[in-house]
N, C-alpha and C positions, 0 to 999 in steps of 0.2 A: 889411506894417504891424507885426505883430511883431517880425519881426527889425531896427525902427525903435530899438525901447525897449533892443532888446540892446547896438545899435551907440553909443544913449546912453549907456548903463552902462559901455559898453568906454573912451569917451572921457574920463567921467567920474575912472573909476579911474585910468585912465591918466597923466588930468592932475594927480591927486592926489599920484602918488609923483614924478612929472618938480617937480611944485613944490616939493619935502620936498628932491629933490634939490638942486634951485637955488637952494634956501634957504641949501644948506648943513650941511643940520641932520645932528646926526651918526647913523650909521647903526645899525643893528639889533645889537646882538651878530652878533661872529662867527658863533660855531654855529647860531644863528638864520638865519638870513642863508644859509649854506651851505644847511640844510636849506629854508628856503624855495627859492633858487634850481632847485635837486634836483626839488622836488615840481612847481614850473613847466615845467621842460623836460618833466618827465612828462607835465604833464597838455596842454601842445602838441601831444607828440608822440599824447593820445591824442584829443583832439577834434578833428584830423587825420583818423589814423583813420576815424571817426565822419562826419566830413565836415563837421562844425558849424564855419562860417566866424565864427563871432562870437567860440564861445569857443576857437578855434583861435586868433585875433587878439590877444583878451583876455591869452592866457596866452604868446603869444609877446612883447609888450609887458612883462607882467609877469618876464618869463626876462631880457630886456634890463637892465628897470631893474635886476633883482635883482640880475643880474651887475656892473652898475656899483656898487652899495652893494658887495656881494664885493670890488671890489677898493679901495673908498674901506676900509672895515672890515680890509684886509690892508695898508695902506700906514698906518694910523693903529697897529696891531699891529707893525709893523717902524719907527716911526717917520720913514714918508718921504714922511708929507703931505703936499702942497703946494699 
């Protein structure tokens, strides 16, 4: 039952950046951005680890979106949005 409210919160967040993405909306500062990305694969690889299926999930979703802001954020920096 606990790990209900986790899998909530996972969905939750999850759906919050997929929607910012399909919005459009423009992305984070580069360095931002990189540094988030960074700090997500870390923390994947450590609730992994740990064995915690929730925030193993949470933070490998969060490593995805990150990485697609990374590269919307390096294509608007080289000018080849599209």
């Amino acid at each position: 039952m606990i790990q209900l409210f986790g899998f909530l919160g996972l969905v939750l967040i999850a759906a919050a950046w997929a929607v910012n993405i399909l919005r459009r909306s423009p992305p984070p500062p580069l360095d931002l951005t990189i540094l988030y990305f960074l700090g997500s694969v870390s923390l994947t690889i450590y609730a992994a680890l740990i064995g915690d299926a929730v925030f193993t999930a949470l933070n490998a979703l969060s490593s995805a979106l990150s990485f697609i802001n990374l590269v919307r954020a390096l294509r608007l920096k080289t000018g080849t949005a599209g």
